[in-house]
C-alpha positions as CSV (number, residue, x, y, z in Angstrom):
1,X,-8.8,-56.1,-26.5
2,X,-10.1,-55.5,-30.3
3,X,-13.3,-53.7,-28.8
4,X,-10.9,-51.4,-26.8
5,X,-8.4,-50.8,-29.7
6,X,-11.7,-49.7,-31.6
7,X,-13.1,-47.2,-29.3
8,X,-9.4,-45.7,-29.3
9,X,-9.8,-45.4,-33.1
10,X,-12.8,-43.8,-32.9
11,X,-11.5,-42.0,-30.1
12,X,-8.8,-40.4,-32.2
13,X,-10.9,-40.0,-35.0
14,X,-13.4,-38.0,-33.3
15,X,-11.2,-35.8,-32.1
16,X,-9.8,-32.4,-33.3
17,X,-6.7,-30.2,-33.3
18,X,-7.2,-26.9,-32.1
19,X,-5.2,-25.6,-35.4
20,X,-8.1,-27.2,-37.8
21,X,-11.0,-25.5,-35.3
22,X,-9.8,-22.6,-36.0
23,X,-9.1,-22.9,-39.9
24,X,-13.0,-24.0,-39.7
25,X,-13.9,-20.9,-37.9
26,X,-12.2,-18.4,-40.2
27,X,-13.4,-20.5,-43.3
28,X,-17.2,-19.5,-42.1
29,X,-15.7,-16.0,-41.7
30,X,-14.6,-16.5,-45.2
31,X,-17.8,-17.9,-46.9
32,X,-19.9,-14.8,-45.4
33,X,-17.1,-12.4,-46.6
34,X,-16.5,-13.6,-49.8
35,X,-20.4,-14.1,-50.9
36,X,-21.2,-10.8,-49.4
37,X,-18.2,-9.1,-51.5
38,X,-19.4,-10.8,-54.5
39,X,-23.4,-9.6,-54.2
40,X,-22.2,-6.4,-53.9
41,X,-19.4,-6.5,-56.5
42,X,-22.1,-8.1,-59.3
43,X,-24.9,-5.0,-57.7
44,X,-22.5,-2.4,-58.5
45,X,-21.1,-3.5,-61.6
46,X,-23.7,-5.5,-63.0
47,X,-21.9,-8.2,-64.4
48,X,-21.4,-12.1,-63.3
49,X,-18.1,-12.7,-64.0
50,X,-17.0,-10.0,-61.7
51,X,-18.8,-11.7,-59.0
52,X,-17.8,-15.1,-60.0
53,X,-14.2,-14.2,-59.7
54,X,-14.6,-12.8,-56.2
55,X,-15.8,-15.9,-55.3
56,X,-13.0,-18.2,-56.7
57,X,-10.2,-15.9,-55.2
58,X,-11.8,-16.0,-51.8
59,X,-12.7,-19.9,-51.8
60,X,-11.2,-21.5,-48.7
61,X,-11.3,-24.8,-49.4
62,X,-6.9,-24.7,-49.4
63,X,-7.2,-23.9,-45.6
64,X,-10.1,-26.3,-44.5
65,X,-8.6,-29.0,-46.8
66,X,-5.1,-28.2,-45.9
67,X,-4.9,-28.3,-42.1
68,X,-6.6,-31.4,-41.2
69,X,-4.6,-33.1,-44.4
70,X,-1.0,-32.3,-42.4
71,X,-2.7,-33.9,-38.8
72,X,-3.5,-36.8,-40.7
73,X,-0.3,-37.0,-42.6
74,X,1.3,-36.7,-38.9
75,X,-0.9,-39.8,-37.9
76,X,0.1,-42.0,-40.3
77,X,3.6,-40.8,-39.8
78,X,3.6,-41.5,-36.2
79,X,2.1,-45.0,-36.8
80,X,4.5,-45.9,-39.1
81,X,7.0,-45.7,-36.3
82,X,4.5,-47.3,-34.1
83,X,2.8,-44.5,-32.1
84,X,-0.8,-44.4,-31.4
85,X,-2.1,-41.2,-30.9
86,X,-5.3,-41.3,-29.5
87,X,-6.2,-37.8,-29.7
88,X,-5.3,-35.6,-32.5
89,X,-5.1,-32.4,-30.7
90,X,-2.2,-34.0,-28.4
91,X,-0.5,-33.2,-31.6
92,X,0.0,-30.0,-30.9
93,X,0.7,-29.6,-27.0
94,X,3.8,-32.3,-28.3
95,X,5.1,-28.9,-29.5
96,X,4.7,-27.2,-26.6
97,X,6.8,-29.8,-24.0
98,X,9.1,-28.2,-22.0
99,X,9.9,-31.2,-19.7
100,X,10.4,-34.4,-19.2
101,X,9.7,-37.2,-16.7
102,X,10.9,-40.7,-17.2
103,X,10.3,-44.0,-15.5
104,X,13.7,-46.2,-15.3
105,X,13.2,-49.8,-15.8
106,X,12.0,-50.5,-18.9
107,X,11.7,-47.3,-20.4
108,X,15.2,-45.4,-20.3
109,X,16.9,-49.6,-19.1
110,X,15.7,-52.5,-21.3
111,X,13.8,-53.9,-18.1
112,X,15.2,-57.2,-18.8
113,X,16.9,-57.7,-15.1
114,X,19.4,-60.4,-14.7
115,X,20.3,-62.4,-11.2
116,X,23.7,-60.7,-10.6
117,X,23.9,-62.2,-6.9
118,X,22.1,-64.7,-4.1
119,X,22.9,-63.9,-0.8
120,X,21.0,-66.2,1.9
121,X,21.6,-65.3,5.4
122,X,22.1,-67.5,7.9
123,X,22.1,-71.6,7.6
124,X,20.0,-70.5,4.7
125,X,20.8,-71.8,0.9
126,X,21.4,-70.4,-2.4
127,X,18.7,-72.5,-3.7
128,X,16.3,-71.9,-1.4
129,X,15.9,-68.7,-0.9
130,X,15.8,-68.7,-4.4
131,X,12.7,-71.1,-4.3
132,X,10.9,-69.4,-1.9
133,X,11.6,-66.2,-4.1
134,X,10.4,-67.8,-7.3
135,X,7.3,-69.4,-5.9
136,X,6.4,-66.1,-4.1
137,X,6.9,-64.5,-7.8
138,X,5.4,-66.8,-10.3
139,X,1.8,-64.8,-10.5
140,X,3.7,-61.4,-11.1
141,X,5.1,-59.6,-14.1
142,X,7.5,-57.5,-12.8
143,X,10.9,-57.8,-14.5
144,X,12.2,-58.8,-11.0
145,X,9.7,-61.4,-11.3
146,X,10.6,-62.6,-14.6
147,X,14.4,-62.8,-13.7
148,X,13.8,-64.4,-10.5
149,X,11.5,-67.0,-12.7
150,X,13.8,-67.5,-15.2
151,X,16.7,-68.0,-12.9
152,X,14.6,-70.9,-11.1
153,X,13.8,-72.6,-14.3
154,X,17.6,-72.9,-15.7
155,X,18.4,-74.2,-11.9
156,X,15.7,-77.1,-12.3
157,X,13.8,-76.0,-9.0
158,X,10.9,-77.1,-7.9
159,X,8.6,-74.1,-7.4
160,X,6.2,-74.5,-4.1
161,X,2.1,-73.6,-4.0
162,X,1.6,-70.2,-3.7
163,X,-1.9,-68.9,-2.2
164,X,-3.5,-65.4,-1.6
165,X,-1.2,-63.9,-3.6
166,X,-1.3,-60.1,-3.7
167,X,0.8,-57.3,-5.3
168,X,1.8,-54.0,-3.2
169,X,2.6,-51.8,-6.9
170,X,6.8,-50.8,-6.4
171,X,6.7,-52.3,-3.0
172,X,6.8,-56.3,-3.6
173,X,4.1,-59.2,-3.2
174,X,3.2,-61.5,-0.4
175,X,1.9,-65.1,-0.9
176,X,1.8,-68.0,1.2
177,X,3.9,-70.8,-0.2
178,X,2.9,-74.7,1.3
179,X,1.1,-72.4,3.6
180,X,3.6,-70.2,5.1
181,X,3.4,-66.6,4.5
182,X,6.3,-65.0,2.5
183,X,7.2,-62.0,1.0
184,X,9.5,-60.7,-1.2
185,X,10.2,-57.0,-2.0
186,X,12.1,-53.5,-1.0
187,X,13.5,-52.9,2.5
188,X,11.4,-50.6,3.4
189,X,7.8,-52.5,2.9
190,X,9.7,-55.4,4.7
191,X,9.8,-53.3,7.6
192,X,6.3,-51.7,7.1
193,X,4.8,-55.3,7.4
194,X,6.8,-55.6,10.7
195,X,10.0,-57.9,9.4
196,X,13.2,-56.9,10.8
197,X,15.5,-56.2,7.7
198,X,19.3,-56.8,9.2
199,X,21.8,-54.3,8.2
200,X,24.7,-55.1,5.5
201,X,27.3,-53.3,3.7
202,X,26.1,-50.5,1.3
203,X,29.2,-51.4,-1.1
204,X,28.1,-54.9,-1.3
205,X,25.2,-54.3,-3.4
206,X,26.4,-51.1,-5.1
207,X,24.9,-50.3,-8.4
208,X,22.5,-53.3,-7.9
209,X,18.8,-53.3,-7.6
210,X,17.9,-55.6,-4.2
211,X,14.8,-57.4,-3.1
212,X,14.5,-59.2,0.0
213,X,13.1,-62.3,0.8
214,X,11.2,-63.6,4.1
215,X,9.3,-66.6,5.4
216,X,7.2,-66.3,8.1
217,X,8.5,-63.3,9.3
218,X,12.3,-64.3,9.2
219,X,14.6,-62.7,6.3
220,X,15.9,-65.2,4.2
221,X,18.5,-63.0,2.5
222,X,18.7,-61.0,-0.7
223,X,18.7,-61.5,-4.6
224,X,20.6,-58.7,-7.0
225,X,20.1,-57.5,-10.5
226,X,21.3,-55.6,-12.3
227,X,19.5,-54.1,-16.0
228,X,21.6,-52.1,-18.9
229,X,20.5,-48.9,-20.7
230,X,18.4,-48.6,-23.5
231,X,20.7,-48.6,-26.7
232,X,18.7,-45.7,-28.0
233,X,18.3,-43.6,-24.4
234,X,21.4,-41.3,-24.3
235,X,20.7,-40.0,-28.4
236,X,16.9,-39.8,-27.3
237,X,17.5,-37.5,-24.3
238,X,19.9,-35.4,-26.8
239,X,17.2,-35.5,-29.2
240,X,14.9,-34.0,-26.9
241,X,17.3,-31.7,-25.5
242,X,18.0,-30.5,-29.3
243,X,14.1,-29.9,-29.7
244,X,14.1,-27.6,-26.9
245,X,13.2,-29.1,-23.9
246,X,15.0,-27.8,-21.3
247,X,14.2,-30.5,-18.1
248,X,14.5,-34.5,-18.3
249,X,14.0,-36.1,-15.3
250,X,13.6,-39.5,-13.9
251,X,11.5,-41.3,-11.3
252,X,11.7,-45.1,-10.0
253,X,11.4,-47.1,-7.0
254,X,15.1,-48.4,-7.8
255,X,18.0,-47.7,-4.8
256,X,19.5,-44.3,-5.2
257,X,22.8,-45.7,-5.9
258,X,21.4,-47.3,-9.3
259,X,18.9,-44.4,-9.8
260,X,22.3,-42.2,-9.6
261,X,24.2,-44.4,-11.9
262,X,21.4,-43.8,-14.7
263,X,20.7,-40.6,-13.9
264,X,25.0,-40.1,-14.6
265,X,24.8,-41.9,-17.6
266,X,22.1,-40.1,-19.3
267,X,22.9,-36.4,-17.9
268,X,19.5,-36.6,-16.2
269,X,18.9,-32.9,-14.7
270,X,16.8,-34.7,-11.8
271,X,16.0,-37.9,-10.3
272,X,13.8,-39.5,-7.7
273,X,15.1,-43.0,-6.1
274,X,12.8,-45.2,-4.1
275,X,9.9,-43.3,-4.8
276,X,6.1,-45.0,-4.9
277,X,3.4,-44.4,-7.3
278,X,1.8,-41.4,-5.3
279,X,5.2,-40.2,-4.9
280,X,5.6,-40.1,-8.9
281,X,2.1,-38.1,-8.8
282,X,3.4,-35.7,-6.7
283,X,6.6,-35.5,-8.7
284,X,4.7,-34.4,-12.1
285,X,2.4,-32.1,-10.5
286,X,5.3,-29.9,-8.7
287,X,6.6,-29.8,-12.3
288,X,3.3,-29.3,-13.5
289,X,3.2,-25.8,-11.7
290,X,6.2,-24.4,-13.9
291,X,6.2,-26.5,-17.1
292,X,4.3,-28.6,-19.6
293,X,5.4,-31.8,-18.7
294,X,4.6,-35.7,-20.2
295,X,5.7,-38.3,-18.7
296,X,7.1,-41.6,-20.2
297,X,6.7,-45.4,-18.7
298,X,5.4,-48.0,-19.1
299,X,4.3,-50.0,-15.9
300,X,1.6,-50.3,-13.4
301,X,3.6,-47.7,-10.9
302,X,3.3,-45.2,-13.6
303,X,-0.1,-45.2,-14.1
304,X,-1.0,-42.5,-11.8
305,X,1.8,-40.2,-12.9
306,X,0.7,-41.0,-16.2
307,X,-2.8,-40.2,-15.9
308,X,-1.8,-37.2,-14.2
Protein backbone atom coordinates (compact mmCIF):
# COMPACT_ATOMS: atom_id res chain seq x y z
CA UNK A 1 0.00 0.00 0.00
CA UNK A 2 3.09 2.47 0.53
CA UNK A 3 4.37 1.58 -3.17
CA UNK A 4 0.81 2.52 -4.39
CA UNK A 5 0.51 5.74 -2.25
CA UNK A 6 3.99 6.64 -4.02
CA UNK A 7 3.15 6.27 -7.56
CA UNK A 8 -0.02 8.49 -6.69
CA UNK A 9 2.53 11.03 -5.46
CA UNK A 10 4.38 10.98 -8.26
CA UNK A 11 1.35 10.75 -10.16
CA UNK A 12 0.22 14.06 -8.96
CA UNK A 13 3.40 15.48 -9.10
CA UNK A 14 3.93 14.81 -12.63
CA UNK A 15 1.05 16.21 -13.60
CA UNK A 16 -0.02 19.73 -14.77
CA UNK A 17 -2.83 22.26 -14.73
CA UNK A 18 -3.87 23.45 -17.96
CA UNK A 19 -3.64 27.25 -16.45
CA UNK A 20 0.32 26.75 -15.80
CA UNK A 21 0.79 25.23 -19.62
CA UNK A 22 -0.33 27.98 -20.82
CA UNK A 23 1.49 30.66 -18.50
CA UNK A 24 4.67 28.41 -19.82
CA UNK A 25 3.64 28.93 -23.33
CA UNK A 26 3.18 32.69 -23.28
CA UNK A 27 6.37 33.00 -20.98
CA UNK A 28 8.43 31.54 -24.26
CA UNK A 29 6.29 34.12 -26.16
CA UNK A 30 7.63 36.47 -23.72
CA UNK A 31 11.42 35.60 -23.59
CA UNK A 32 11.54 35.88 -27.68
CA UNK A 33 9.62 39.25 -27.39
CA UNK A 34 11.30 40.75 -24.82
CA UNK A 35 15.06 39.82 -26.06
CA UNK A 36 14.15 40.75 -29.52
CA UNK A 37 12.77 44.30 -28.24
CA UNK A 38 15.79 44.73 -26.35
CA UNK A 39 18.44 43.99 -29.46
CA UNK A 40 16.67 46.30 -31.26
CA UNK A 41 16.08 48.99 -28.59
CA UNK A 42 20.21 48.79 -27.69
CA UNK A 43 20.78 48.79 -32.06
CA UNK A 44 18.82 51.90 -32.38
CA UNK A 45 19.88 53.69 -29.51
CA UNK A 46 23.16 52.45 -28.79
CA UNK A 47 23.10 52.24 -25.26
CA UNK A 48 22.89 49.12 -22.64
CA UNK A 49 20.84 50.35 -20.14
CA UNK A 50 18.06 51.00 -22.49
CA UNK A 51 18.18 47.36 -23.38
CA UNK A 52 18.67 46.22 -19.97
CA UNK A 53 15.60 47.88 -18.86
CA UNK A 54 13.50 46.30 -21.62
CA UNK A 55 14.54 43.21 -20.38
CA UNK A 56 13.65 43.59 -16.63
CA UNK A 57 10.11 45.09 -17.43
CA UNK A 58 9.29 42.21 -19.73
CA UNK A 59 10.81 39.29 -17.35
CA UNK A 60 8.11 36.69 -16.76
CA UNK A 61 9.29 35.00 -14.05
CA UNK A 62 5.88 36.57 -11.82
CA UNK A 63 3.63 34.47 -14.24
CA UNK A 64 5.68 31.16 -14.52
CA UNK A 65 6.45 31.44 -10.79
CA UNK A 66 3.12 32.59 -9.90
CA UNK A 67 0.67 30.08 -11.37
CA UNK A 68 2.11 26.81 -10.37
CA UNK A 69 2.76 28.58 -6.69
CA UNK A 70 -1.37 28.96 -6.24
CA UNK A 71 -1.87 24.93 -7.57
CA UNK A 72 0.46 24.02 -5.03
CA UNK A 73 -0.82 26.25 -2.33
CA UNK A 74 -4.40 24.51 -3.33
CA UNK A 75 -2.65 21.08 -2.72
CA UNK A 76 -1.51 21.54 0.42
CA UNK A 77 -4.73 23.24 1.21
CA UNK A 78 -6.80 20.35 0.16
CA UNK A 79 -4.55 18.00 2.20
CA UNK A 80 -4.81 19.71 5.11
CA UNK A 81 -8.46 18.90 5.02
CA UNK A 82 -7.59 15.49 3.97
CA UNK A 83 -8.04 15.42 0.16
CA UNK A 84 -5.67 13.74 -2.15
CA UNK A 85 -5.62 15.00 -5.36
CA UNK A 86 -3.96 12.93 -7.60
CA UNK A 87 -3.90 15.00 -10.52
CA UNK A 88 -3.31 18.67 -10.43
CA UNK A 89 -5.24 19.60 -13.43
CA UNK A 90 -8.54 18.03 -11.76
CA UNK A 91 -8.03 21.28 -10.09
CA UNK A 92 -9.50 23.12 -12.38
CA UNK A 93 -12.48 20.97 -14.03
CA UNK A 94 -13.54 21.17 -9.93
CA UNK A 95 -14.52 24.70 -11.09
CA UNK A 96 -16.35 23.70 -13.85
CA UNK A 97 -18.93 21.01 -12.01
CA UNK A 98 -22.28 21.52 -12.78
CA UNK A 99 -23.69 18.29 -11.22
CA UNK A 100 -23.68 15.98 -8.81
CA UNK A 101 -24.07 12.29 -8.29
CA UNK A 102 -23.99 10.72 -4.85
CA UNK A 103 -23.84 7.24 -3.57
CA UNK A 104 -26.15 6.79 -0.18
CA UNK A 105 -24.74 4.65 2.36
CA UNK A 106 -21.81 5.81 3.60
CA UNK A 107 -21.36 8.77 1.72
CA UNK A 108 -24.51 11.21 2.20
CA UNK A 109 -25.66 8.28 5.64
CA UNK A 110 -22.91 7.40 8.01
CA UNK A 111 -23.08 3.68 6.67
CA UNK A 112 -23.06 2.45 10.09
CA UNK A 113 -26.43 0.25 9.79
CA UNK A 114 -28.11 -0.94 12.84
CA UNK A 115 -30.51 -4.24 13.27
CA UNK A 116 -33.76 -2.38 13.59
CA UNK A 117 -35.85 -5.76 13.19
CA UNK A 118 -35.63 -9.87 12.80
CA UNK A 119 -38.48 -11.29 11.17
CA UNK A 120 -38.14 -15.30 10.68
CA UNK A 121 -40.90 -16.88 8.86
CA UNK A 122 -42.31 -19.76 9.62
CA UNK A 123 -41.26 -22.28 12.74
CA UNK A 124 -38.14 -20.34 12.10
CA UNK A 125 -36.26 -18.35 15.05
CA UNK A 126 -34.98 -15.02 15.83
CA UNK A 127 -31.67 -16.41 16.49
CA UNK A 128 -31.36 -18.49 13.78
CA UNK A 129 -31.96 -16.82 11.07
CA UNK A 130 -29.81 -14.57 12.50
CA UNK A 131 -26.99 -17.22 12.53
CA UNK A 132 -27.36 -18.33 9.33
CA UNK A 133 -27.22 -14.53 8.29
CA UNK A 134 -24.01 -13.86 10.26
CA UNK A 135 -22.17 -16.91 9.18
CA UNK A 136 -23.22 -16.30 5.46
CA UNK A 137 -21.74 -12.59 6.17
CA UNK A 138 -18.59 -12.95 8.20
CA UNK A 139 -16.02 -12.76 4.95
CA UNK A 140 -17.93 -9.43 3.68
CA UNK A 141 -17.58 -5.76 4.42
CA UNK A 142 -20.56 -4.46 3.64
CA UNK A 143 -22.16 -2.28 6.44
CA UNK A 144 -25.02 -4.85 6.31
CA UNK A 145 -22.46 -7.21 6.99
CA UNK A 146 -20.89 -5.45 9.83
CA UNK A 147 -24.35 -4.90 11.50
CA UNK A 148 -25.48 -8.25 10.97
CA UNK A 149 -21.84 -9.34 12.59
CA UNK A 150 -22.01 -7.14 15.29
CA UNK A 151 -25.52 -8.07 16.20
CA UNK A 152 -24.39 -11.92 16.36
CA UNK A 153 -21.50 -11.12 18.66
CA UNK A 154 -23.52 -9.06 21.41
CA UNK A 155 -26.23 -12.17 21.13
CA UNK A 156 -23.23 -14.79 22.00
CA UNK A 157 -24.01 -16.92 18.72
CA UNK A 158 -22.23 -19.35 17.57
CA UNK A 159 -21.33 -18.55 13.91
CA UNK A 160 -21.36 -21.83 11.47
CA UNK A 161 -18.48 -22.73 8.65
CA UNK A 162 -18.94 -20.86 5.81
CA UNK A 163 -17.40 -22.30 2.30
CA UNK A 164 -17.21 -20.90 -1.36
CA UNK A 165 -18.11 -17.79 -0.35
CA UNK A 166 -18.79 -15.28 -3.13
CA UNK A 167 -20.01 -11.66 -3.32
CA UNK A 168 -22.65 -10.57 -6.17
CA UNK A 169 -21.46 -6.35 -5.65
CA UNK A 170 -25.32 -4.59 -4.40
CA UNK A 171 -26.93 -7.89 -4.85
CA UNK A 172 -25.82 -10.05 -1.62
CA UNK A 173 -23.39 -13.19 -1.13
CA UNK A 174 -23.94 -16.85 -1.18
CA UNK A 175 -21.87 -19.37 1.03
CA UNK A 176 -22.41 -22.70 2.16
CA UNK A 177 -22.72 -22.83 5.90
CA UNK A 178 -22.02 -26.71 7.57
CA UNK A 179 -22.46 -27.41 3.89
CA UNK A 180 -25.75 -26.08 3.04
CA UNK A 181 -25.96 -23.44 0.53
CA UNK A 182 -27.34 -19.99 1.80
CA UNK A 183 -27.80 -16.72 0.70
CA UNK A 184 -28.49 -13.62 1.93
CA UNK A 185 -29.33 -10.42 -0.02
CA UNK A 186 -32.07 -8.07 -1.99
CA UNK A 187 -35.32 -9.59 -3.22
CA UNK A 188 -34.69 -9.41 -6.39
CA UNK A 189 -31.28 -11.56 -6.68
CA UNK A 190 -33.26 -14.01 -4.38
CA UNK A 191 -35.52 -14.59 -7.08
CA UNK A 192 -32.80 -14.37 -9.84
CA UNK A 193 -31.09 -17.49 -8.21
CA UNK A 194 -34.56 -19.14 -8.33
CA UNK A 195 -35.78 -18.73 -4.47
CA UNK A 196 -39.30 -17.82 -4.10
CA UNK A 197 -39.35 -14.54 -2.06
CA UNK A 198 -43.08 -14.56 -0.22
CA UNK A 199 -44.94 -11.43 -0.34
CA UNK A 200 -45.37 -9.10 3.05
CA UNK A 201 -46.73 -5.81 3.85
CA UNK A 202 -44.93 -2.79 2.20
CA UNK A 203 -45.69 -0.72 5.59
CA UNK A 204 -43.96 -3.28 7.65
CA UNK A 205 -40.61 -2.43 6.54
CA UNK A 206 -41.18 1.22 5.62
CA UNK A 207 -38.16 3.43 5.74
CA UNK A 208 -36.01 0.24 6.34
CA UNK A 209 -33.32 -1.20 4.34
CA UNK A 210 -34.21 -5.34 3.99
CA UNK A 211 -32.05 -8.29 3.17
CA UNK A 212 -33.39 -11.67 2.97
CA UNK A 213 -32.16 -14.77 4.16
CA UNK A 214 -32.41 -18.47 2.68
CA UNK A 215 -31.08 -22.00 3.21
CA UNK A 216 -31.14 -24.31 0.67
CA UNK A 217 -33.45 -22.69 -1.31
CA UNK A 218 -36.15 -21.98 1.50
CA UNK A 219 -36.53 -18.19 2.82
CA UNK A 220 -35.75 -18.00 6.27
CA UNK A 221 -37.19 -14.45 6.79
CA UNK A 222 -35.82 -10.92 6.80
CA UNK A 223 -33.38 -8.68 8.87
CA UNK A 224 -34.04 -4.55 8.91
CA UNK A 225 -31.71 -1.54 9.28
CA UNK A 226 -31.94 1.26 9.37
CA UNK A 227 -28.68 4.11 8.90
CA UNK A 228 -28.97 8.08 9.84
CA UNK A 229 -27.63 10.98 7.71
CA UNK A 230 -24.40 12.42 7.60
CA UNK A 231 -24.28 15.32 10.19
CA UNK A 232 -22.58 17.39 7.65
CA UNK A 233 -24.78 16.22 4.35
CA UNK A 234 -27.76 18.72 4.20
CA UNK A 235 -24.99 22.05 4.72
CA UNK A 236 -22.81 20.17 2.04
CA UNK A 237 -25.47 19.86 -0.62
CA UNK A 238 -26.24 23.76 0.20
CA UNK A 239 -22.71 24.33 -0.09
CA UNK A 240 -22.61 23.00 -3.41
CA UNK A 241 -25.80 24.44 -4.35
CA UNK A 242 -24.28 27.99 -3.23
CA UNK A 243 -21.20 27.31 -5.58
CA UNK A 244 -23.27 26.93 -8.50
CA UNK A 245 -24.12 23.66 -9.16
CA UNK A 246 -27.33 23.36 -10.27
CA UNK A 247 -28.06 19.20 -10.15
CA UNK A 248 -27.37 16.80 -6.96
CA UNK A 249 -28.43 13.54 -7.36
CA UNK A 250 -28.33 10.22 -5.75
CA UNK A 251 -27.91 6.60 -6.68
CA UNK A 252 -28.04 3.25 -4.36
CA UNK A 253 -29.18 -0.13 -4.35
CA UNK A 254 -31.30 0.81 -1.11
CA UNK A 255 -35.52 0.29 -1.40
CA UNK A 256 -37.09 3.27 -2.94
CA UNK A 257 -39.00 4.00 0.20
CA UNK A 258 -35.49 4.80 2.03
CA UNK A 259 -33.89 6.15 -1.12
CA UNK A 260 -37.07 8.62 -1.05
CA UNK A 261 -36.70 9.37 2.51
CA UNK A 262 -33.00 10.64 1.87
CA UNK A 263 -33.62 12.02 -1.21
CA UNK A 264 -36.61 14.29 1.01
CA UNK A 265 -34.29 15.06 3.52
CA UNK A 266 -31.47 16.41 1.54
CA UNK A 267 -33.69 18.20 -1.31
CA UNK A 268 -32.06 15.70 -3.70
CA UNK A 269 -33.27 16.94 -7.43
CA UNK A 270 -33.06 13.09 -8.47
CA UNK A 271 -32.63 9.77 -7.22
CA UNK A 272 -32.15 6.16 -8.31
CA UNK A 273 -33.39 3.19 -5.80
CA UNK A 274 -32.42 -0.31 -6.33
CA UNK A 275 -30.08 0.35 -8.88
CA UNK A 276 -26.81 -2.01 -9.59
CA UNK A 277 -23.33 -0.95 -10.46
CA UNK A 278 -23.94 -0.88 -14.36
CA UNK A 279 -27.08 0.87 -13.64
CA UNK A 280 -24.97 3.72 -11.73
CA UNK A 281 -22.80 3.79 -15.09
CA UNK A 282 -25.53 4.36 -17.08
CA UNK A 283 -26.84 6.91 -14.59
CA UNK A 284 -23.49 9.26 -14.92
CA UNK A 285 -23.22 8.86 -18.51
CA UNK A 286 -26.95 10.18 -19.39
CA UNK A 287 -25.81 13.11 -17.25
CA UNK A 288 -22.62 13.10 -18.76
CA UNK A 289 -24.35 14.19 -22.18
CA UNK A 290 -25.65 17.57 -20.66
CA UNK A 291 -23.26 18.36 -17.71
CA UNK A 292 -19.92 17.97 -16.16
CA UNK A 293 -20.64 15.62 -13.61
CA UNK A 294 -18.35 13.82 -10.52
CA UNK A 295 -19.55 11.50 -8.72
CA UNK A 296 -19.02 10.84 -4.93
CA UNK A 297 -18.88 7.14 -3.05
CA UNK A 298 -17.15 5.33 -1.62
CA UNK A 299 -17.76 1.46 -2.18
CA UNK A 300 -17.11 -1.32 -4.45
CA UNK A 301 -20.70 -0.64 -6.43
CA UNK A 302 -19.41 2.73 -7.19
CA UNK A 303 -16.45 1.85 -8.76
CA UNK A 304 -17.64 1.74 -12.22
CA UNK A 305 -19.67 4.99 -11.93
CA UNK A 306 -16.64 6.25 -10.50
CA UNK A 307 -14.32 5.45 -13.04
CA UNK A 308 -16.74 6.60 -15.46
Amino acid sequence: SIQRMIRLVQSADAGKAKIVGLADRWATWIVVIALSAAALTWLFTGEIIRAVTILVVFCPCALVLATPTAVVAAVAAAARLGIFIKNVSHLELASKLTAFVFDKTGTLTDGLLSVVKLNPFGEVSPAELLRVAGSAERYSNHPTAVAIQKLAAEAGLELGTAEEFQEAPGKGVSAKIDGVPCLIGRANWMREMKVAVPEHDSDETEGMSVVYVSRDGVVLGWIGFRDKLRREAPAMIADLRRLGVRFCAMVTGDRPSVAQSVAAQLQIDEFRSECLPEGKVEFVENIKKTARVAVVGDGVNDAPALAA
